[in-house]
PDB file of N, CA, C and O in Angstrom:
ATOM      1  N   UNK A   1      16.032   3.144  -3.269  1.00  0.00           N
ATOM      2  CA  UNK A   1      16.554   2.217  -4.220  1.00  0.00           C
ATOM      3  C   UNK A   1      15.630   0.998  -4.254  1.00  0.00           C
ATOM      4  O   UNK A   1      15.204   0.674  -3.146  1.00  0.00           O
ATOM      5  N   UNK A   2      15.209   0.215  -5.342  1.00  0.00           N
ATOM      6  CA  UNK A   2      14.580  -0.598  -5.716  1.00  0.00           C
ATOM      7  C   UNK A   2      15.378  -2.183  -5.722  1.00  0.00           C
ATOM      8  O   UNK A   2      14.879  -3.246  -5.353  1.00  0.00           O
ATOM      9  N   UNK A   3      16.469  -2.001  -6.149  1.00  0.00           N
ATOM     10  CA  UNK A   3      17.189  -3.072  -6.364  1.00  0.00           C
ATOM     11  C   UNK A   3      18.747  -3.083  -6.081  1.00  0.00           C
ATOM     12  O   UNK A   3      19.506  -2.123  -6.207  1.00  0.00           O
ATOM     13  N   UNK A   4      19.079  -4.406  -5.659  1.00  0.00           N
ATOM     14  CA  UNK A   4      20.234  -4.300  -5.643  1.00  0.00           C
ATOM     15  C   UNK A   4      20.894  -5.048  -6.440  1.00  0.00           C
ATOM     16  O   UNK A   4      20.753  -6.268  -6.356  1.00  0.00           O
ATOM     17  N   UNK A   5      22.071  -4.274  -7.732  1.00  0.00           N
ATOM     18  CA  UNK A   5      22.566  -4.807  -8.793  1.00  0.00           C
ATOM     19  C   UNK A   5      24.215  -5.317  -8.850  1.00  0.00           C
ATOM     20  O   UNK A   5      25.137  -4.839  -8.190  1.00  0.00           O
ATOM     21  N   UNK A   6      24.271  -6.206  -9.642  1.00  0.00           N
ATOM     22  CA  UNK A   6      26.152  -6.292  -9.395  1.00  0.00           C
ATOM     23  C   UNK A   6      26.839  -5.583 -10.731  1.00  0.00           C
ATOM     24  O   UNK A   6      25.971  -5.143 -11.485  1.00  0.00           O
ATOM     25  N   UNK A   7      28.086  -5.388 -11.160  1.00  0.00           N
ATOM     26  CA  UNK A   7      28.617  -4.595 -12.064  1.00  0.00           C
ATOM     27  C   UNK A   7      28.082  -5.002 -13.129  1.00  0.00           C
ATOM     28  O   UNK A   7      28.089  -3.845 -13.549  1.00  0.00           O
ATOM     29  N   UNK A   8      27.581  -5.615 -14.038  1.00  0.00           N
ATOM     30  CA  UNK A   8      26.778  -5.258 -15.132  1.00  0.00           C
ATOM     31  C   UNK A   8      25.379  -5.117 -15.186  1.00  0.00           C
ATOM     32  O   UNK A   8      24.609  -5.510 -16.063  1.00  0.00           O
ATOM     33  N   UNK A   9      25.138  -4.491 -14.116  1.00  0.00           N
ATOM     34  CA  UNK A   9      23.512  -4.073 -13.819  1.00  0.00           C
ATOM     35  C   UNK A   9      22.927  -5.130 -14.393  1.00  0.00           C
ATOM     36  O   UNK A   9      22.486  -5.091 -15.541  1.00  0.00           O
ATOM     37  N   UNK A  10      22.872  -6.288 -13.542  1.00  0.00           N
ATOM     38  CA  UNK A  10      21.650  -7.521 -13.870  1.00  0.00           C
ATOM     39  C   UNK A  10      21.326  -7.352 -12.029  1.00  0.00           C
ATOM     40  O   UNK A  10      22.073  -6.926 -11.149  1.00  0.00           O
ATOM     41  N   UNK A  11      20.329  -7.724 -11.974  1.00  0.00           N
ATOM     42  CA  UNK A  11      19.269  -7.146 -10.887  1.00  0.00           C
ATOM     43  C   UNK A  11      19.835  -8.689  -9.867  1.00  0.00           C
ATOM     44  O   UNK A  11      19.795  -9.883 -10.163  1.00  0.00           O
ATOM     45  N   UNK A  12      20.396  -7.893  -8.461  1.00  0.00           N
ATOM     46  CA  UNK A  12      20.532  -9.098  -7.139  1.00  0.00           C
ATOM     47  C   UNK A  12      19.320  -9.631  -6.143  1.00  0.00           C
ATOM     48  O   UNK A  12      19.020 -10.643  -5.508  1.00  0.00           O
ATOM     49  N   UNK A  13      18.936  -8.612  -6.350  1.00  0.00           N
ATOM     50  CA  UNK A  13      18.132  -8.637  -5.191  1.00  0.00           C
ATOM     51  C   UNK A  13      16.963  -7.540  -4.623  1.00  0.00           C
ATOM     52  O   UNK A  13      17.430  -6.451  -4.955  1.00  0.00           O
ATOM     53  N   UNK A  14      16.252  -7.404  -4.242  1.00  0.00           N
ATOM     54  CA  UNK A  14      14.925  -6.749  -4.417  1.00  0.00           C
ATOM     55  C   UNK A  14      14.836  -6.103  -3.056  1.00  0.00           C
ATOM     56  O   UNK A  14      15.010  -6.765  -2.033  1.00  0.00           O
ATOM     57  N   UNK A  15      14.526  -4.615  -3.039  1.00  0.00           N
ATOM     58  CA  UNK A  15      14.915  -3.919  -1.929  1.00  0.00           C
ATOM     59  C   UNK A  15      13.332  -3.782  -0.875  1.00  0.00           C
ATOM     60  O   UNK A  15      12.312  -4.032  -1.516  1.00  0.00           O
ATOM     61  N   UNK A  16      13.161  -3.489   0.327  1.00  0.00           N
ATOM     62  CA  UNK A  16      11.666  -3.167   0.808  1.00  0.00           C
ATOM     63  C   UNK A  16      10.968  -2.433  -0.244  1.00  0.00           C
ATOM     64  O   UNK A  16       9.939  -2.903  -0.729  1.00  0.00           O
ATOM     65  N   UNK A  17      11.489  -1.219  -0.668  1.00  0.00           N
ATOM     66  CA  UNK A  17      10.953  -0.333  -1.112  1.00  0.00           C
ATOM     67  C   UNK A  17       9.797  -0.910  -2.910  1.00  0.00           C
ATOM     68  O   UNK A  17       8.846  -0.464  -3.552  1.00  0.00           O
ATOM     69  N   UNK A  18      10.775  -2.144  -2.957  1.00  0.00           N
ATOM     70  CA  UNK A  18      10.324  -2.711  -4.510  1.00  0.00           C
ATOM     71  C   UNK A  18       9.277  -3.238  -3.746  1.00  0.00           C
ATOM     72  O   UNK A  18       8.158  -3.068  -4.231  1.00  0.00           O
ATOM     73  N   UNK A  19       9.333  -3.754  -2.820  1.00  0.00           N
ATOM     74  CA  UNK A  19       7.801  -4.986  -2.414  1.00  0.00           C
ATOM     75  C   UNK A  19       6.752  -3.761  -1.847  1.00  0.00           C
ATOM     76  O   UNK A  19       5.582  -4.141  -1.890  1.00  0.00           O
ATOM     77  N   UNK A  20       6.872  -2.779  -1.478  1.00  0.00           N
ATOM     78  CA  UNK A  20       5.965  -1.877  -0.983  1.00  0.00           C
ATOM     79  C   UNK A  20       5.430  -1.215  -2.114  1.00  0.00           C
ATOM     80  O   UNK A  20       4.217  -1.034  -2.012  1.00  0.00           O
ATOM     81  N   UNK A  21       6.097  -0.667  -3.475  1.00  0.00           N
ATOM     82  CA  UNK A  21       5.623  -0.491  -4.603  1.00  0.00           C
ATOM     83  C   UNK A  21       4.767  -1.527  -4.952  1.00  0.00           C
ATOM     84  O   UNK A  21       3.583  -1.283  -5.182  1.00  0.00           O
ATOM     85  N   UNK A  22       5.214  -2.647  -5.019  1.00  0.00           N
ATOM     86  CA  UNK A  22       4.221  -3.653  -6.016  1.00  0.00           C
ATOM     87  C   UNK A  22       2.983  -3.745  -4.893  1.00  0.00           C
ATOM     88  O   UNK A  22       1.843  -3.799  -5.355  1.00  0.00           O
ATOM     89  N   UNK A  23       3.154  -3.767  -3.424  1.00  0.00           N
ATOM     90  CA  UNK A  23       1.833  -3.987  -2.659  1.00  0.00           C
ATOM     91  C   UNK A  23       1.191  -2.646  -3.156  1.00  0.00           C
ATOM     92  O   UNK A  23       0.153  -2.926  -3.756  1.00  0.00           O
ATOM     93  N   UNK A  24       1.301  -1.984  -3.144  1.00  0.00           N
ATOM     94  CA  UNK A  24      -0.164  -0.691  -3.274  1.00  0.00           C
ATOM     95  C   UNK A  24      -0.448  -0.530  -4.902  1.00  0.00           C
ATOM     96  O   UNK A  24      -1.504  -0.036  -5.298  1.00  0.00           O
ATOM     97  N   UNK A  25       0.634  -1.013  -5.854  1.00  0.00           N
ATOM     98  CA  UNK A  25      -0.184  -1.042  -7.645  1.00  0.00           C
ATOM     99  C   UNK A  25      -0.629  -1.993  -8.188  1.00  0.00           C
ATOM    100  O   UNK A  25      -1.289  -2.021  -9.227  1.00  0.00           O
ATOM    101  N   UNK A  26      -0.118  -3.326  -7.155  1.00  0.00           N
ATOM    102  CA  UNK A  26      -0.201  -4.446  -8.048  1.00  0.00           C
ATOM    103  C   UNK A  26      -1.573  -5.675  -6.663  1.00  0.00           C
ATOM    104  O   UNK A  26      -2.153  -6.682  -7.067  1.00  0.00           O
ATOM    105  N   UNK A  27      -1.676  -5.226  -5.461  1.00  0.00           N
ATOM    106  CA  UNK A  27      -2.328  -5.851  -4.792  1.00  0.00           C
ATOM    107  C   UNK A  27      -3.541  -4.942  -4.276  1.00  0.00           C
ATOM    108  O   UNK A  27      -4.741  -5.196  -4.384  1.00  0.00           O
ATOM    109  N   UNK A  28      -2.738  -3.441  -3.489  1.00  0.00           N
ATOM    110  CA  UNK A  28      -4.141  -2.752  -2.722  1.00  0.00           C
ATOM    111  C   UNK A  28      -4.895  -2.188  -3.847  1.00  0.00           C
ATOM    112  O   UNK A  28      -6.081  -2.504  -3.939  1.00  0.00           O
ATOM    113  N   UNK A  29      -4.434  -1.484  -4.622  1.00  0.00           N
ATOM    114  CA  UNK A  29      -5.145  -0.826  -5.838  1.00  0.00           C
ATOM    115  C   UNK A  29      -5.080  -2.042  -7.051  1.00  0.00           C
ATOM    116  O   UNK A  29      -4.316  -2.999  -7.178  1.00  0.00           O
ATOM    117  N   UNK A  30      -6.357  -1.511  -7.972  1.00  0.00           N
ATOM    118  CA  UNK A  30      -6.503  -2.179  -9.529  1.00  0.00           C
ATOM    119  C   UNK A  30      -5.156  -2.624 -10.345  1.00  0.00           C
ATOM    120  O   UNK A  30      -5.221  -1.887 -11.330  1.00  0.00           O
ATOM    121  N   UNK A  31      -4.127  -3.308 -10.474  1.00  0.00           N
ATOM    122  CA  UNK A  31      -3.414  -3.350 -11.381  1.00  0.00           C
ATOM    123  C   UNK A  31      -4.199  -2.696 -13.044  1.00  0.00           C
ATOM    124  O   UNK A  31      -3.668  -1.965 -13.880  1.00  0.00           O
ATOM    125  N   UNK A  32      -5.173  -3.117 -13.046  1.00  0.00           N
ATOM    126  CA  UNK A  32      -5.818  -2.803 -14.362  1.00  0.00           C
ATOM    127  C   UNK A  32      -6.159  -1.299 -14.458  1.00  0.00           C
ATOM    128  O   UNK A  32      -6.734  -0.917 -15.478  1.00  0.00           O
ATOM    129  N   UNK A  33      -5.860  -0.432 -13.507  1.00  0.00           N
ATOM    130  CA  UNK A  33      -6.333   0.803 -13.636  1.00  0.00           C
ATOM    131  C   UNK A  33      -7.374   1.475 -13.254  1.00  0.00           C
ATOM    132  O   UNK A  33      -7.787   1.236 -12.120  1.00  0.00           O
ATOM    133  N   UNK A  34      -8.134   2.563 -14.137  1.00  0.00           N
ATOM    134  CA  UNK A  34      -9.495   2.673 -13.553  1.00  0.00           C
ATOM    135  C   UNK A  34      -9.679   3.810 -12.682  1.00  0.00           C
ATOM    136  O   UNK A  34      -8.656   4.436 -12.406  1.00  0.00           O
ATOM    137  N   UNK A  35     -10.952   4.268 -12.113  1.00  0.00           N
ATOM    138  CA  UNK A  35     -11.170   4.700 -11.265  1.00  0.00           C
ATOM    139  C   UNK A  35     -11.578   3.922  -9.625  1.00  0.00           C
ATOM    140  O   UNK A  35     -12.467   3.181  -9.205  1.00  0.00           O
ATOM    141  N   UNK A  36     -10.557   4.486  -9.155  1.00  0.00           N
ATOM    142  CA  UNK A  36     -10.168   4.196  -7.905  1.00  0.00           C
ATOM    143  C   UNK A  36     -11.252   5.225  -6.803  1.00  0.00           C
ATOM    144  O   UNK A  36     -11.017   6.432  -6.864  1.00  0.00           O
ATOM    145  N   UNK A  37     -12.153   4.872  -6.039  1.00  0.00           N
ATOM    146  CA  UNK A  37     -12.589   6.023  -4.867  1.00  0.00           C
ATOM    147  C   UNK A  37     -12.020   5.630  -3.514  1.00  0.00           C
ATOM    148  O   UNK A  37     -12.048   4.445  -3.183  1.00  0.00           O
ATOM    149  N   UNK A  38     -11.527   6.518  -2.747  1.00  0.00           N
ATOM    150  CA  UNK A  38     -11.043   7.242  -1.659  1.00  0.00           C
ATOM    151  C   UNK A  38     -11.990   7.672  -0.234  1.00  0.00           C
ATOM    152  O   UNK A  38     -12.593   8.694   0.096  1.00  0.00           O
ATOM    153  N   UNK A  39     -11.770   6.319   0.404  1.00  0.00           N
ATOM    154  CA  UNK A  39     -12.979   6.794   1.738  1.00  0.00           C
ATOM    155  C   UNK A  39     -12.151   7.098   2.809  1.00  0.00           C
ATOM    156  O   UNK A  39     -11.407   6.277   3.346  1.00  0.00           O
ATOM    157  N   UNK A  40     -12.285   8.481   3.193  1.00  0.00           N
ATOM    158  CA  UNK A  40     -11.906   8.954   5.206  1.00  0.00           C
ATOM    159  C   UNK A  40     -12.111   7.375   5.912  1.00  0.00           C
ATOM    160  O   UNK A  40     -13.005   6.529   5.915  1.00  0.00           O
ATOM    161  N   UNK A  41     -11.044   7.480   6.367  1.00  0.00           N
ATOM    162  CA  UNK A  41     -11.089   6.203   7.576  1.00  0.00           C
ATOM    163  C   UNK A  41     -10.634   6.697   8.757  1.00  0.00           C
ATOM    164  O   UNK A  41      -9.861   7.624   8.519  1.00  0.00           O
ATOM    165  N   UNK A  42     -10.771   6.484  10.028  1.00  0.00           N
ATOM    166  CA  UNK A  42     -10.710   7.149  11.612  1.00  0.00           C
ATOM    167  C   UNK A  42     -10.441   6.141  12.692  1.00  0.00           C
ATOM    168  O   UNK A  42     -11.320   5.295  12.858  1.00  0.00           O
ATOM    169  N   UNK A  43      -9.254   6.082  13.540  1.00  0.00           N
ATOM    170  CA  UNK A  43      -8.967   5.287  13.917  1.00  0.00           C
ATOM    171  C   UNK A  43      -9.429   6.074  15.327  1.00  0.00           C
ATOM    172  O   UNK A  43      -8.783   7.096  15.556  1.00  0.00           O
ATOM    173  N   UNK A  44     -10.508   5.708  16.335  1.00  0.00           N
ATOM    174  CA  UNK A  44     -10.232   6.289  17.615  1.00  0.00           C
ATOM    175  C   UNK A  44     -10.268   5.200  19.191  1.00  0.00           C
ATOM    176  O   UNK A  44     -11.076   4.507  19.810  1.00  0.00           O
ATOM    177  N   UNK A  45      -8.764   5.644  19.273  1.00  0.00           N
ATOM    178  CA  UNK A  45      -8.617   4.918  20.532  1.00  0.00           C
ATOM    179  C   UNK A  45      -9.320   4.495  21.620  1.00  0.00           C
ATOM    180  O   UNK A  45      -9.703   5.626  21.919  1.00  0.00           O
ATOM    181  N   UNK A  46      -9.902   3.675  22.620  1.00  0.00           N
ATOM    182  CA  UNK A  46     -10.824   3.810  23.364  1.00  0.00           C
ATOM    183  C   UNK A  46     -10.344   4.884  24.749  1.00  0.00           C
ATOM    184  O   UNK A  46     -11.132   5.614  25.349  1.00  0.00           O
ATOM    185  N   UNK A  47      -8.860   4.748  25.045  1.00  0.00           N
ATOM    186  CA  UNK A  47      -8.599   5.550  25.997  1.00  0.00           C
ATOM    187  C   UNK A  47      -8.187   6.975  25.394  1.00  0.00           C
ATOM    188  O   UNK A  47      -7.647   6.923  24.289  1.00  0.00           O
ATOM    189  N   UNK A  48      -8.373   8.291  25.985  1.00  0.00           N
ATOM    190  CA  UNK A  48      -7.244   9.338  25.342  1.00  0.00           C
ATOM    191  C   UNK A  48      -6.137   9.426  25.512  1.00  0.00           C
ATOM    192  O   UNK A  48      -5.622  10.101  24.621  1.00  0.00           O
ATOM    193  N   UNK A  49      -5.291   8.998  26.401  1.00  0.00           N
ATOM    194  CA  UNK A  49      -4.289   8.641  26.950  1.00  0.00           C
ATOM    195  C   UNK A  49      -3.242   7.759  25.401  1.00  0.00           C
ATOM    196  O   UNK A  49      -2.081   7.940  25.032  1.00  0.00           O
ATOM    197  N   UNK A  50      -4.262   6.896  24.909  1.00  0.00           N
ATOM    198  CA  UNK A  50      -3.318   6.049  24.146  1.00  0.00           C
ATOM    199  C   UNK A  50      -3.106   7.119  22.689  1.00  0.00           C
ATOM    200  O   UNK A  50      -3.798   8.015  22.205  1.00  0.00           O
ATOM    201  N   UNK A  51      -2.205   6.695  22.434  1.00  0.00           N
ATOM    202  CA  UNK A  51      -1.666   7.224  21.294  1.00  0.00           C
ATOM    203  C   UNK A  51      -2.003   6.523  19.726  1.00  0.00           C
ATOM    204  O   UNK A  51      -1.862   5.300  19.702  1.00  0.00           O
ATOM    205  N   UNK A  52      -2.386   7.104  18.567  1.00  0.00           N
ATOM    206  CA  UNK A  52      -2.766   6.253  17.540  1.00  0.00           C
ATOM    207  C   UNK A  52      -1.561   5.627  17.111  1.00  0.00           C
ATOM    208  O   UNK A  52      -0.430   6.109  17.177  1.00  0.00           O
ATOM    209  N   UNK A  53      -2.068   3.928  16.433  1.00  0.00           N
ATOM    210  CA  UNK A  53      -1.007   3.312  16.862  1.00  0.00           C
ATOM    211  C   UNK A  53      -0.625   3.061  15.169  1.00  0.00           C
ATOM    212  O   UNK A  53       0.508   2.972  14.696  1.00  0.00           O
ATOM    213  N   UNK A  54      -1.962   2.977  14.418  1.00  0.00           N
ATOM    214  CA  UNK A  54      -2.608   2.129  12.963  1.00  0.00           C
ATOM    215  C   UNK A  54      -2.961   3.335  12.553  1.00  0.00           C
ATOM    216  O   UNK A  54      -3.309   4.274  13.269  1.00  0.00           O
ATOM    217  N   UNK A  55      -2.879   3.312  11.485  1.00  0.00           N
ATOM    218  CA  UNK A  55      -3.651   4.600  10.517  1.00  0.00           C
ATOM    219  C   UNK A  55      -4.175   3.283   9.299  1.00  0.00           C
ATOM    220  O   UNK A  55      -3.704   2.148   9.231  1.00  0.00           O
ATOM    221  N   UNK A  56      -5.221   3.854   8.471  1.00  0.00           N
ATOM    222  CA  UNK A  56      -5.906   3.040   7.719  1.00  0.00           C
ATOM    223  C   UNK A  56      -6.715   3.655   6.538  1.00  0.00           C
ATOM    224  O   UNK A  56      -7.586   4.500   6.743  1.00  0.00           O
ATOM    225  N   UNK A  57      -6.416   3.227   5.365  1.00  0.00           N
ATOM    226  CA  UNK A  57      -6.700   3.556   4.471  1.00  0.00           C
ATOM    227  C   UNK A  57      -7.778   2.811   3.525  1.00  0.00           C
ATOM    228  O   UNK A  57      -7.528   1.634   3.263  1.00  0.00           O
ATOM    229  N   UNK A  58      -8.786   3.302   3.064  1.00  0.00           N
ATOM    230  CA  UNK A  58     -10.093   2.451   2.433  1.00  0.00           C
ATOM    231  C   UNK A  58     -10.121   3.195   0.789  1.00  0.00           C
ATOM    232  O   UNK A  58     -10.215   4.371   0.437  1.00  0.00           O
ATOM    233  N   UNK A  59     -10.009   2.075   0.118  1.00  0.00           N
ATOM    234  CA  UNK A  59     -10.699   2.469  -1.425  1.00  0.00           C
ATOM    235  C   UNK A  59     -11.559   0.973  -2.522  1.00  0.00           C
ATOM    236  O   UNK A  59     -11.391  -0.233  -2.707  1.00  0.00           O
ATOM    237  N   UNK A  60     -12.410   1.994  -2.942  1.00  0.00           N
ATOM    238  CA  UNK A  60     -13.069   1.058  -3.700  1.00  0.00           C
ATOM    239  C   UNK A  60     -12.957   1.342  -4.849  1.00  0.00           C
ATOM    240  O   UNK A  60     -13.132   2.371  -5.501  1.00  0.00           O
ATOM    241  N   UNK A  61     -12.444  -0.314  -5.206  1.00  0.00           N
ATOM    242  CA  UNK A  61     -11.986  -0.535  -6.763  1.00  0.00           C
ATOM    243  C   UNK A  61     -12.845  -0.390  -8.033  1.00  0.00           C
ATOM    244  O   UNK A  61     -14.046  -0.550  -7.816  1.00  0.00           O
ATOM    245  N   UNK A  62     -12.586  -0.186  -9.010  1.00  0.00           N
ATOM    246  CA  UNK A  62     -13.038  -0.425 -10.072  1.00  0.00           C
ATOM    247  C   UNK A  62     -13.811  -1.586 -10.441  1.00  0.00           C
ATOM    248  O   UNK A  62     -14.849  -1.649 -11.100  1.00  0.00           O
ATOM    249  N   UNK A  63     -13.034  -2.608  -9.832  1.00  0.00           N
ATOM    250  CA  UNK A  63     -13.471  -3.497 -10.389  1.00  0.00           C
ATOM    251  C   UNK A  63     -14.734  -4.593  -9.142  1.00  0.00           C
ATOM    252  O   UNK A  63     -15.000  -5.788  -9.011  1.00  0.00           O
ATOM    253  N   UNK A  64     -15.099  -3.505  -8.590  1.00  0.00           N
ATOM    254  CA  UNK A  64     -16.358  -3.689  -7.499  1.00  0.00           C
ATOM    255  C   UNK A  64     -15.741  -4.240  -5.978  1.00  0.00           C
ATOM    256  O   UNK A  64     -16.542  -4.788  -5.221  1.00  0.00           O
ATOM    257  N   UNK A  65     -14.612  -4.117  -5.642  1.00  0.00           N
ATOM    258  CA  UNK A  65     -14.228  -4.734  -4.236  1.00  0.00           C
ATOM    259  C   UNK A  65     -13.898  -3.779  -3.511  1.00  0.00           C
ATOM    260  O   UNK A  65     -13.559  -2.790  -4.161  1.00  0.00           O
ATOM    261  N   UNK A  66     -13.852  -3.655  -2.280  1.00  0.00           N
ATOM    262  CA  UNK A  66     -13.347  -2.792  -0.910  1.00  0.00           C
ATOM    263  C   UNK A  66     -11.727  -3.459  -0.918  1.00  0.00           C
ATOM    264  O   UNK A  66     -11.482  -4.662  -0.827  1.00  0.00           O
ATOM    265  N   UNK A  67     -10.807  -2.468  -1.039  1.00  0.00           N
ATOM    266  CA  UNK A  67      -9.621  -2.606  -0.516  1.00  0.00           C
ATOM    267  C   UNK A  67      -9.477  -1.977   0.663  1.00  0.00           C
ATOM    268  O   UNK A  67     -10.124  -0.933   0.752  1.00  0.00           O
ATOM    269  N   UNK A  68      -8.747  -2.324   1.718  1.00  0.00           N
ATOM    270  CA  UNK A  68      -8.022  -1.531   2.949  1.00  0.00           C
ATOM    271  C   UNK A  68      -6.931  -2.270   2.837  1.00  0.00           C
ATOM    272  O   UNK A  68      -6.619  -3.378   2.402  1.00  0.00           O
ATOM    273  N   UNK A  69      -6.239  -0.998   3.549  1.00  0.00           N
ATOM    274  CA  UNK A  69      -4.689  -0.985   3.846  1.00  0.00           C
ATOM    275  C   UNK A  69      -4.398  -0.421   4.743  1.00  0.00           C
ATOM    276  O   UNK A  69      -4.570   0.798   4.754  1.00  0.00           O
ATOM    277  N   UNK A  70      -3.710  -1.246   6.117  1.00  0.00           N
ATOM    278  CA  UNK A  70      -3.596  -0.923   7.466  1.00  0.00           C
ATOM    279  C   UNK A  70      -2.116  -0.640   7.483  1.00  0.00           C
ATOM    280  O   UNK A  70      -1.564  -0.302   8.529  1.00  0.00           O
TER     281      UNK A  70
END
């Protein structure tokens, strides 16, 4: 659910799920669209023992910048 509404569906309040949408269309990726590229990113622990903790995601925008998203 995106929102939380009262009986005549006018919008209360704004759920995680709405702010996690707008972070990856409207901040990590182009709002403007475009072609988006997709780089492998690799997180490796220094011990083996530890467990991965972060996963991480890399793309470069359209509009010439490096996004990541941890």
């Amino acid at each position: 659910m995106l929102f939380g509404m009262d009986e005549r569906s006018n919008i209360t309040s704004r759920f995680a799920t709405y702010f996690g949408a707008r972070l990856l269309t409207q901040e990590w990726l182009s709002p403007g669209g475009g072609e988006h590229e997709m780089y492998a990113t690799a997180l490796q622990p220094r011990l083996k023992s530890v467990q991965k903790v972060v996963s991480a995601y890399a793309v470069y925008r359209p509009d010439g910048l490096w996004s990541l998203l941890l």
